[in-house]
Each structure stands twice: as structure tokens, then as C-alpha cells.
MARBADREN-271143 format. One line per field, with one value per residue (C-alpha): residue number from 1; x, y, z. Coordinates in Angstrom, 3 decimals. Each point is the difference from the previous one (the first is absolute). Last residue first. Layout:
// MARBADREN-271143
tornu	NUM, ...
px	X, ...
py	Y, ...
pz	Z, ...
***
This chain:
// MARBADREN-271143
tornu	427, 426, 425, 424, 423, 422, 421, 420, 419, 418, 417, 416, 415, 414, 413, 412, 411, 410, 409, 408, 407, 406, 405, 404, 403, 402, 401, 400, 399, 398, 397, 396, 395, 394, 393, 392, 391, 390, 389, 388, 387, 386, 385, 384, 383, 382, 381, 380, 379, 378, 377, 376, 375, 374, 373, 372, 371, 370, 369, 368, 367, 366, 365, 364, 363, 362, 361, 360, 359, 358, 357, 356, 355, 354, 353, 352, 351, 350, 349, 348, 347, 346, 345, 344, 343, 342, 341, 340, 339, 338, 337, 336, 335, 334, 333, 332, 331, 330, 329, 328, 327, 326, 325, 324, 323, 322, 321, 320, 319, 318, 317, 316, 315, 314, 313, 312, 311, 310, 309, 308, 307, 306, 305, 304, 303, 302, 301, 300, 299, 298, 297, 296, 295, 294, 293, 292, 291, 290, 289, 288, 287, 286, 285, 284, 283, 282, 281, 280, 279, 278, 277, 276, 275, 274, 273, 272, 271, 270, 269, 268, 267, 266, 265, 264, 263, 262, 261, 260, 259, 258, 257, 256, 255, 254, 253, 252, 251, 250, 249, 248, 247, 246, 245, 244, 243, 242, 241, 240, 239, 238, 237, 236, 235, 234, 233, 232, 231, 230, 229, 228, 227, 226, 225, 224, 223, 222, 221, 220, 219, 218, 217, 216, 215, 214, 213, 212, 211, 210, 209, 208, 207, 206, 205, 204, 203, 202, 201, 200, 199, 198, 197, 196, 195, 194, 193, 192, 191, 190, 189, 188, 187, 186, 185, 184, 183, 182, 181, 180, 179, 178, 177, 176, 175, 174, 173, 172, 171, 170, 169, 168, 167, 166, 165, 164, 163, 162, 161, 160, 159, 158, 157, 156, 155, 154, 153, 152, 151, 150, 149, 148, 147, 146, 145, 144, 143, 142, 141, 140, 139, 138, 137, 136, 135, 134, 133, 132, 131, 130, 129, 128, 127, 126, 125, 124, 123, 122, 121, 120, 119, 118, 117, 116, 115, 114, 113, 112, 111, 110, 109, 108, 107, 106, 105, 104, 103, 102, 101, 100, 99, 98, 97, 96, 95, 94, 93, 92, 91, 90, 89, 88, 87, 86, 85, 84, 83, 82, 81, 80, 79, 78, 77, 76, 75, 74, 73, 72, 71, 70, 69, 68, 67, 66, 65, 64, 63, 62, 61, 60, 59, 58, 57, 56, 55, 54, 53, 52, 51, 50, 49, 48, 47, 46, 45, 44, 43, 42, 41, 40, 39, 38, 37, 36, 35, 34, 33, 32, 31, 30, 29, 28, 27, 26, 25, 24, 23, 22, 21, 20, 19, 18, 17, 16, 15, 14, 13, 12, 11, 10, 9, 8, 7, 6, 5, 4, 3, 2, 1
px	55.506, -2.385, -0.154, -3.299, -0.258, -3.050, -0.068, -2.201, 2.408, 2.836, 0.294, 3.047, 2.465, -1.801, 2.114, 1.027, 0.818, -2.625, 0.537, -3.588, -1.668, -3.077, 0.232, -2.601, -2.671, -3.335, 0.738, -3.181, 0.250, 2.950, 3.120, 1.615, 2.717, 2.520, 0.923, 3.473, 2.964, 2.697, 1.230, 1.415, -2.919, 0.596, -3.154, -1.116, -3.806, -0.494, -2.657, 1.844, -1.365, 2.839, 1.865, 3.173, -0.291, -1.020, -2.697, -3.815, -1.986, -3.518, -2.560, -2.069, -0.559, 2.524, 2.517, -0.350, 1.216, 2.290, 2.130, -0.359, -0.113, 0.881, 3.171, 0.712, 0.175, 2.563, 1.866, 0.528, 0.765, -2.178, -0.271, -3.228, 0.286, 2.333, -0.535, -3.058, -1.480, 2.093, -2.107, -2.910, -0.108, -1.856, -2.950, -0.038, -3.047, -0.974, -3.104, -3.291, -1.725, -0.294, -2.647, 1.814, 3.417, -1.590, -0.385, 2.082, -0.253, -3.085, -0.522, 3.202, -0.490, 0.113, 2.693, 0.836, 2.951, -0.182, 3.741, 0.491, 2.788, 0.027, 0.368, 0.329, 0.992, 3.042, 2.263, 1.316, -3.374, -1.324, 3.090, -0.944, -3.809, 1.047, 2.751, -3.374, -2.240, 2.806, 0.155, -3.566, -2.916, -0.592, -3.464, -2.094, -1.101, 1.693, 0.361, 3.644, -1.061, -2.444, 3.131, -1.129, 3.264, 0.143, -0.415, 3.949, -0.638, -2.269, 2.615, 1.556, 1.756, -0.552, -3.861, 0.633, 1.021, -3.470, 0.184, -0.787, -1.225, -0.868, -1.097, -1.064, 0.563, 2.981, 0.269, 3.062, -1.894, -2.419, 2.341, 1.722, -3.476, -0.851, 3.532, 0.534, -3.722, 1.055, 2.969, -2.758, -1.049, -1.109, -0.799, -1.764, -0.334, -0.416, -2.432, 0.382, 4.225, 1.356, 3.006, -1.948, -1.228, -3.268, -1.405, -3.083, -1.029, -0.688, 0.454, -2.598, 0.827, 3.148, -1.007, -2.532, 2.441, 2.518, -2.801, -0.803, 2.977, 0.302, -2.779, 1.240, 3.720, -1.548, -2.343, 2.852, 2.334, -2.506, -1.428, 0.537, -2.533, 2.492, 0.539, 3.565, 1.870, -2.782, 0.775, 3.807, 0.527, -2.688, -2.639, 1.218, -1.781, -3.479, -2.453, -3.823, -0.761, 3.152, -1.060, -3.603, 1.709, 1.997, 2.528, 2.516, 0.651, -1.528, 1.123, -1.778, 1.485, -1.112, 0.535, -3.515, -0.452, 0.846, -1.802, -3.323, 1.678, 1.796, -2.764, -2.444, 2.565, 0.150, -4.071, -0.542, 2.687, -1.571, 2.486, 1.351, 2.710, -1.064, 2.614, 0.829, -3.679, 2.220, 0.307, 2.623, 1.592, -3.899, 0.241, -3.624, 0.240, 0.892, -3.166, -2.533, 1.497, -0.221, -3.691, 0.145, -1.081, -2.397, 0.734, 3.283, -0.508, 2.127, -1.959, -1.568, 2.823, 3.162, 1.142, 2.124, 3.755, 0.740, 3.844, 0.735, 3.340, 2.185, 1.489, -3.363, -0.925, -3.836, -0.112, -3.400, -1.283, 0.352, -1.363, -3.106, 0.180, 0.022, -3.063, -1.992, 0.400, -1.705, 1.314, 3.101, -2.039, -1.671, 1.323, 3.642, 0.853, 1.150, 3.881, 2.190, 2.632, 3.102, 2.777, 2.469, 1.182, 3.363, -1.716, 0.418, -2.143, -2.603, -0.867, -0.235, -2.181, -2.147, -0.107, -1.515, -3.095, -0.567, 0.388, -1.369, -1.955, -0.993, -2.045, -2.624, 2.095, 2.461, 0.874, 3.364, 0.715, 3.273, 0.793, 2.251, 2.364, 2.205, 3.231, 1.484, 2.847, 3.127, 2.760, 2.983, 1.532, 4.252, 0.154, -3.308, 1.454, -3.057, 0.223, -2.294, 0.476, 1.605, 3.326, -0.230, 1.884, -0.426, 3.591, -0.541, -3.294, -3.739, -1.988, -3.302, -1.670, -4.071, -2.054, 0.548, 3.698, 2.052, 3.750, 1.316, 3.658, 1.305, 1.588, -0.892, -1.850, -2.902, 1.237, -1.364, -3.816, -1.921, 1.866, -0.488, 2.303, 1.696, 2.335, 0.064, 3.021, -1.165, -4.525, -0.093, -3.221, -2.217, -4.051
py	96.271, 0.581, 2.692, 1.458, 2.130, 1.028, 2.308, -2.818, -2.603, -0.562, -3.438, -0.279, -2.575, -3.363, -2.476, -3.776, -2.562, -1.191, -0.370, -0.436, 1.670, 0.149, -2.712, -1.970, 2.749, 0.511, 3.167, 2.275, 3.764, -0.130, 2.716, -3.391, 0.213, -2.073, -2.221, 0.021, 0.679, -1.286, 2.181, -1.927, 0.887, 3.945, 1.934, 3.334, -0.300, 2.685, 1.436, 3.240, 1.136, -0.778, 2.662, -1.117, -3.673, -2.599, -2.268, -0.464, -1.166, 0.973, -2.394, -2.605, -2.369, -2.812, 2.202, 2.071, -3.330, -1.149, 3.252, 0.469, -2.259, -3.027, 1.999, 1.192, -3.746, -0.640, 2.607, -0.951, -3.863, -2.468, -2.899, 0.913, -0.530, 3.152, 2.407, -0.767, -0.150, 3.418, 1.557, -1.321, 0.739, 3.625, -0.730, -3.225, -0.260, -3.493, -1.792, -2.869, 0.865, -2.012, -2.688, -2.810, 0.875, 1.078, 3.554, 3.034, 0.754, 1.590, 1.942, 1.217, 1.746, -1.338, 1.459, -1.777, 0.912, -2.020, 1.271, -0.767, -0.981, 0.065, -2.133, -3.915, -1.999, 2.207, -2.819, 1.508, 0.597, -3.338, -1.860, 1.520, -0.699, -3.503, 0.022, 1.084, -2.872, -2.716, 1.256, -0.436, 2.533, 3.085, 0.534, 2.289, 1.446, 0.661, -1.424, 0.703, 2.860, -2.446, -1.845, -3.949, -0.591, -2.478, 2.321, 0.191, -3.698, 1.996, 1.706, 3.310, 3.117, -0.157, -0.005, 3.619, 1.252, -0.318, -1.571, 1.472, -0.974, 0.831, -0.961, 0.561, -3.296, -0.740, -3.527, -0.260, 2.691, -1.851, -3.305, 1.794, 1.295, -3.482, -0.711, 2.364, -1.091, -3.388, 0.760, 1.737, 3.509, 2.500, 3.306, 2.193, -1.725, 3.363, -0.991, 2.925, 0.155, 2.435, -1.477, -2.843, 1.911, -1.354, -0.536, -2.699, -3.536, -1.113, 3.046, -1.154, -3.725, 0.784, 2.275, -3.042, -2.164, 1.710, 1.203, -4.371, -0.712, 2.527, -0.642, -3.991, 0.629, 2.336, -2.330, -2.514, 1.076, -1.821, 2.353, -2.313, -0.318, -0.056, -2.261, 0.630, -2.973, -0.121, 3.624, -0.366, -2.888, 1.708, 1.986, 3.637, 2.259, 0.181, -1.161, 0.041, -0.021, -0.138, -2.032, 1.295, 3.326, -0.709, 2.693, 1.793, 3.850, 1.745, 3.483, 1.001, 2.999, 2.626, -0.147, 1.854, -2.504, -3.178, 1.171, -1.475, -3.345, -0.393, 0.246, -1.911, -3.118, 0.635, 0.445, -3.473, -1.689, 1.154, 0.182, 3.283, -0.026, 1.794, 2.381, 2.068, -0.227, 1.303, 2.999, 2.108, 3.598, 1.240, 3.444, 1.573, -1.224, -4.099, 0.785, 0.780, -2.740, -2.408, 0.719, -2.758, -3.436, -2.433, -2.984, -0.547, 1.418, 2.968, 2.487, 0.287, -1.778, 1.068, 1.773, 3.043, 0.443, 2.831, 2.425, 1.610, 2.154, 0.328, 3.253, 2.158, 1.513, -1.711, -2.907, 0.939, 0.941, -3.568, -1.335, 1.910, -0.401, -3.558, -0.499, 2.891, -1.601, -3.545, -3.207, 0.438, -1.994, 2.208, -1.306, -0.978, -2.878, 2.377, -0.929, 3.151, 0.149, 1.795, 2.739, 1.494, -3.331, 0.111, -1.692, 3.024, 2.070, -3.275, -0.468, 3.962, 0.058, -3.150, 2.444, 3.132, -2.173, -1.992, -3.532, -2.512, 2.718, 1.561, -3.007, 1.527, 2.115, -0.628, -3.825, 0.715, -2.812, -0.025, -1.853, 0.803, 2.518, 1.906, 0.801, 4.431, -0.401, -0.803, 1.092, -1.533, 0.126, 0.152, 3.637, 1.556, 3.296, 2.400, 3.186, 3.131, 2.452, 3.983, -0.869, -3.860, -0.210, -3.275, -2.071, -2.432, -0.980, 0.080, 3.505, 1.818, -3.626, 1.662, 0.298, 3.806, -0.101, -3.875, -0.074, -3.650, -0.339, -3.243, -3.644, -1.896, -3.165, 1.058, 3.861, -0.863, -0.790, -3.604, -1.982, 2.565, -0.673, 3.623, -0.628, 3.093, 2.517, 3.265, 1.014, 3.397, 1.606, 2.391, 0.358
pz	33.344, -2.721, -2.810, -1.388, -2.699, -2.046, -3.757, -0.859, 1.178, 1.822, 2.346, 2.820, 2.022, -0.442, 1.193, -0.917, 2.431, 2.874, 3.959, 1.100, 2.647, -2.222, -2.461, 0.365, -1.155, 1.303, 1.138, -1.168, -0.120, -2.674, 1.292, 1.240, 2.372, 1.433, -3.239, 0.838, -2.451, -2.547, -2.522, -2.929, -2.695, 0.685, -0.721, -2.328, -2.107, -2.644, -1.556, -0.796, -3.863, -2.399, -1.358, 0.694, 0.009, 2.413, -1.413, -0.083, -2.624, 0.074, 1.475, -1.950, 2.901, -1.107, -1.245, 3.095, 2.301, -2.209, -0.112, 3.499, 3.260, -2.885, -0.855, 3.628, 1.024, -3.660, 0.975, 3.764, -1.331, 0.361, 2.427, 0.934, 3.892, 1.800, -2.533, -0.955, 3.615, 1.064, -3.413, 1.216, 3.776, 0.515, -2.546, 1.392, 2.256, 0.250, -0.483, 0.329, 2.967, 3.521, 0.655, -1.076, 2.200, 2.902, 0.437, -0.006, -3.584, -0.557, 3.045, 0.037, -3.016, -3.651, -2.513, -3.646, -1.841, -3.168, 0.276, -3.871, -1.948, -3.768, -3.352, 0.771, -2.574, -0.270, 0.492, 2.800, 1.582, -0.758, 1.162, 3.717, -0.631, -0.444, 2.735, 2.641, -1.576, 0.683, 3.578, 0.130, 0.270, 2.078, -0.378, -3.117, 2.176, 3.112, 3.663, 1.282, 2.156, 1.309, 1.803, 0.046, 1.398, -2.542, -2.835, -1.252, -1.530, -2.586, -1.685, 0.979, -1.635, -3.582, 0.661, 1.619, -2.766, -1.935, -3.517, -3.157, -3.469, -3.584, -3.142, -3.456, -1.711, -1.604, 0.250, 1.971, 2.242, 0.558, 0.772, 2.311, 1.899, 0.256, 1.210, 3.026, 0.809, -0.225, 2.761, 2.344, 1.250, -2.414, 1.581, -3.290, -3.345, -2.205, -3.451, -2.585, -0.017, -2.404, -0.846, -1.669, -2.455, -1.386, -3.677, -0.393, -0.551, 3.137, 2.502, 2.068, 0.121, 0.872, 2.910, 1.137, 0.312, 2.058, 2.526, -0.036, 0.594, 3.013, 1.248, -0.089, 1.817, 2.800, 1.149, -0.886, 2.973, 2.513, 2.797, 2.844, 2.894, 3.206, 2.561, 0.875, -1.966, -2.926, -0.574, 0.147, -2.484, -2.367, -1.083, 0.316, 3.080, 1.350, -2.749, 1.160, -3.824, -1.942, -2.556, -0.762, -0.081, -3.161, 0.291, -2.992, 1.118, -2.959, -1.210, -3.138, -1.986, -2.276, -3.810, -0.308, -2.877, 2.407, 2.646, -0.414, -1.807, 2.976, 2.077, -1.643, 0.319, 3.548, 0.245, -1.903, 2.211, 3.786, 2.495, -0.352, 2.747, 3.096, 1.998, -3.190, -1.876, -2.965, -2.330, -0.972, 0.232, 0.503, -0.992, -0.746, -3.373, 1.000, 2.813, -2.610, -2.229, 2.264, 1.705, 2.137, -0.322, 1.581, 1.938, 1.246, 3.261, -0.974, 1.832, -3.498, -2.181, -1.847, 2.561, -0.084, -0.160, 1.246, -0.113, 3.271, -0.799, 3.406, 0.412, -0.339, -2.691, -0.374, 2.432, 1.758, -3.722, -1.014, 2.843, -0.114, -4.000, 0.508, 2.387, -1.862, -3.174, 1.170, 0.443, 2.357, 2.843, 2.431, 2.617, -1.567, -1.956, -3.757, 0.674, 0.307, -2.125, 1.032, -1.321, 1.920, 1.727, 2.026, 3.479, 1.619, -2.640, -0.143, 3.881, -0.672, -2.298, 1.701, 2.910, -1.526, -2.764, 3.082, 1.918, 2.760, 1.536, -3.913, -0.582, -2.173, -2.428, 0.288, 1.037, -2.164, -1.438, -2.080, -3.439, -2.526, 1.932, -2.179, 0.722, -0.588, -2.544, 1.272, 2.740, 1.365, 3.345, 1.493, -0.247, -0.228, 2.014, -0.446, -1.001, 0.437, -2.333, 0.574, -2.357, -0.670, -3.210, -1.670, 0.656, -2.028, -1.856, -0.727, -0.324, 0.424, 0.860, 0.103, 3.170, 0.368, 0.355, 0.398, -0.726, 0.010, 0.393, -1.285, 0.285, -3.577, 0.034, -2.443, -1.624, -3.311, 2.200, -1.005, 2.274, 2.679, 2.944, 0.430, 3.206, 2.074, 0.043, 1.059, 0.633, -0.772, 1.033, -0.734, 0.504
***
């Protein structure tokens, strides 16, 4: 593969070219060149003029049904739901059929994604079939590649096997990702507890669920590392999809303290609050749910403040079949591969750099990936889009649509992905 790409926008905070307007020279997967004017004799050339280009994103949470559930998604489509969406690097929850808690499961996945433009990174579970009840075989699954482990879908409810957990992992330096749920509260739950649930009817799931696992995950990782030696840029408890203004301060006052810790929050919770449900759209129906107005500025200061470290898609397909019920019978989801950079754009109240900086820098910090930046030399993992374009949601390369914002007018474009000697460029 060659290509010149002239006069995109590097936005790489990390990169010594980072704002600059350049040619890009791409040959065998590696940046031959930045600058003016690169000769182009015999090389295909794009005209970038007007887009910028940074490392490949990375995806912190995706479900990819496969295996098991391969009619609502697969290993080919959730690639390509990804590639348009601008990610080149995804992490693929463990809730599949079989669960990620065996060797096979992972490498099967693992070997699916091998070289192609979209790298599938696993995070396996950290119990059998994660019920919650017995554990897997950690370090069995940490050597055969596991990029972290969680129960994804399920939170771990029980306090004994959380704290286990951390201390389990803790010399392998691996990483637990928790999303913070007490069950018992949000049993039967349909949507956030509050003005709009008790106007339409509807069991509330109460914002403290979330508020108490959460204490009690922050807890428990300072009672583990009592008394010993811990970086706290290398983050050994992940927060994933928090969802209220006490979260947002929890995790602050972590962080204050020091402790290892990290969070994320799904774009798609930027975009609406609970008041947006009244149409009882299922499309809208998503756990954690839509919460207050007050919630939604929360997670908005978070992410400036740096509270909050990455955005995730928490792109989540069902079928038809799942979704095209009545409101309490239908799934819990949204795809949002596709839609999370437009959401940002359009609802974080960040700036472009500061999106592409969670969507990358953040994001591999947090997982232990190599640093990647935009400099001659550097391999081509490389994400190109223009944050003022404004476009319709008309297609979705996902096999599931359960998305809200299909036939939507959104703002910020995905033009093209490279990676692993791959290049794709969109219309």
C-alpha cells in the first residue's frame, strides 16, 4: 500500500508535528514521510484539504454477540460498524455464548481479528459464565492475551470476590473493568428514577445503585493497596459508563486521593436525559439510563476536568426481535460504534483535541497499549475525519439498528482508518 494523503490537520498532542497542516506519505503500513509538498510521482494521492488525521481510536467497550449471537452481530460486521465509525482498535466485552472464560473463546476471537484493519483486543471474564460465582482461570487467560478482565454486561456483585480480584491481578498488573450496579436496586428497573418515570408509569432505576457499587469498588481498592507502592498512572481498577453527578465526584475524590483509578462514560449519555424517554422510544432504553439534566452537565464537567478519562460507544446490537416490543419487555442498548465521535462532538463540550485525546492517548494508557503518534517512522494506525462536516446517519454497516439516530442530521465525519498495512477511505 501507498498513498499520500496532502494537507490534513495532525491532532496528536503527544506527536512534534500536533496542529501542523501536512502531507502524510503512507508505504507498507509505516508513515514514510510528513510534510510539504512530498513528491507524488506514480502514488496515489488524496486531497485531505479541509480534515485532520490522528492516531487510530480505541473502543473501550463493544459487544459483539460473536460468538453465540452472531444474528444480532459478528466478528465481519462489528469491524466494519468500527472502521466507519473511526475506531481501529476495540474491546470486545467477554458476554457472549460461550462466555469469554476459556482460551479457546478468546483465541477464536483473537485469531478472527488477526491483521485485519480493525484490532480486536478481549477482555475476559472474571467469573465462570460470569454469574458471579466462581472464577476464571486469570492468569491462564491474562497469558493467552486477555487485554483486561470484567463480567462486562454484569457488575461483580459479590464484595469478597471484587476484593479477590484485585488482589488476583494486582501482580500480573492486568486490569479490572467494573461497571458499578447494585442489582437488588434496579430489579424490574425500566429507565432513571425520577420526575419522568413516576409521570409514565415506570419502575425507576434510582441513580444510587450505581452511586453505592461504586463506593463500595472505591473502597475496597484502597483497602487493597493499604500500605503499599502503586502508580496511579497506571490505572488497576477501570470504572466503565458512569452516569450521575456523585459518580463524577466519587471518582474525583479517588483520584484526589491518589488511588489507582479510572473511568469512562458512553457518548451517547451526553446526548439525552431522561425527560427525552416520554415517547417511550426503546431505542432510548439503555443501561445505565439516561439520567437528569443535572447528571448529563456532571459528566460534561467530568470530561473537562479530566475526571473522566475516555469515551466509549458501549455499542450494544439486539435484533428486531429484541427491541421492537413494549417498552419493559424490550432490551437494554444502542449501537454507537457509528455515532460516537458525531455525539462528542456535538454534546461533550470539548474541544476536537481534547475528544481525540480521550478516543486515544487515554484510552491505551488505561489498557496498557503502545503509544501511538504521527511521526515519520511511526507504524500507520491512523484515524482521518473532519469535526465540522455535518451528515445523515443513512446507513449502518452494524447488523442490528437499534440506534436513534438513523436518519439523523449529525456533525462530525469519519472520512478514512489505516492500519496494518490497511486503507479504507469513506465518501
Amino acid at each position: 500500500m501507498k498513498v499520500i494523503v496532502r494537507s490534513v490537520r495532525i491532532v496528536d498532542k503527544i506527536s512534534p508535528v500536533n496542529g501542523q497542516v501536512l502531507d502524510l506519505f503512507i508505504e507498507d503500513g509505516i508513515i514514510k514521510q510528513v510534510g510539504n509538498d512530498i513528491n507524488a510521482t506514480g502514488i496515489e494521492t488524496i486531497d485531505g484539504n479541509g480534515l485532520s488525521v490522528s492516531p487510530g481510536w480505541v473502543d473501550m467497550r463493544v459487544a459483539s454477540r460473536d460468538p453465540g449471537f452472531e444474528h444480532k452481530e459478528d466478528l465481519i460486521s462489528v469491524r466494519a460498524a468500527a472502521s466507519h465509525g473511526g475506531f481501529t482498535e476495540i474491546v470486545l466485552l467477554p458476554n457472549s455464548e460461550p462466555v469469554v472464560h476459556s482460551k479457546d473463546t478468546l483465541n477464536y476471537i483473537k485469531q478472527s481479528g488477526r491483521g485485519g484493519l480493525v484490532n480486536l483486543h478481549v477482555a475476559a471474564a472474571v467469573t465462570k459464565k460470569t454469574e458471579g460465582v466462581d472464577f476464571t482461570e486469570m492468569i491462564d487467560l491474562h497469558q493467552a492475551g486477555a487485554i483486561a478482565f470484567t463480567d462486562g454486561e454484569h457488575a461483580v456483585q459479590n464484595s469478597d470476590l471484587f476484593l479477590k480480584t484485585i488482589l488476583y491481578l494486582r501482580p500480573l498488573e492486568a486490569l479490572l473493568m467494573n461497571r458499578p450496579e447494585d442489582r437488588q436496586l434496579t430489579l424490574y428497573g425500566q429507565m432513571h428514577e425520577g420526575v419522568t418515570s413516576t409521570l409514565i408509569g415506570m419502575k425507576g432505576i434510582p441513580a444510587l445503585a450505581e452511586e453505592m457499587m461504586l463506593h463500595r469498588d472505591l473502597k475496597l481498592l484502597e483497602y487493597a493497596l493499604e500500605n503499599s507502592t502503586y502508580s496511579a498512572e497506571k490505572p488497576i481498577l477501570h470504572i466503565s459508563l458512569i452516569s450521575t453527578r456523585r459518580a463524577v465526584e466519587l471518582i474525583r475524590e479517588a483520584k484526589a486521593k491518589g488511588l489507582p483509578v479510572s473511568c469512562d462514560v458512553a457518548a451517547h449519555q451526553l446526548a439525552f436525559a431522561d425527560s427525552d424517554l416520554i415517547g417511550f422510544d426503546t431505542n432510548l432504553k439503555v443501561n445505565p439510563p439516561f439520567r437528569s439534566a443535572d447528571d448529563t452537565e456532571a459528566l460534561r464537567e467530568g470530561l473537562a476536568d479530566g475526571t473522566i478519562d475516555a469515551i466509549v460507544s458501549d455499542h450494544n446490537p439486539h435484533d428486531e426481535e429484541s427491541k421492537n416490543l413494549e417498552f419493559d419487555h424490550a432490551d437494554f442498548g444502542i449501537t454507537g460504534l457509528e455515532t460516537a465521535f458525531s455525539l462528542s462532538v456535538m454534546h461533550s463540550g470539548l474541544s476536537v483535541d481534547d475528544i481525540v485525546e480521550k478516543l486515544t492517548t487515554q484510552a491505551r494508557r488505561i489498557l496498557r497499549l503502545p503509544e501511538s503518534t504521527i511521526e515519520e517512522g511511526g507504524v500507520a494506525n491512523l484515524t482521518f475525519f473532519s469535526s465540522d462536516s455535518e451528515w445523515t446517519f443513512e446507513k449502518s454497516y452494524s447488523k442490528s439498528k437499534n440506534t436513534p439516530f438513523l436518519g439523523k442530521n449529525l456533525k462530525g465525519k469519519v472520512r478514512g482508518v489505516a492500519n496494518n498495512n490497511k486503507f479504507e477511505w469513506f465518501e
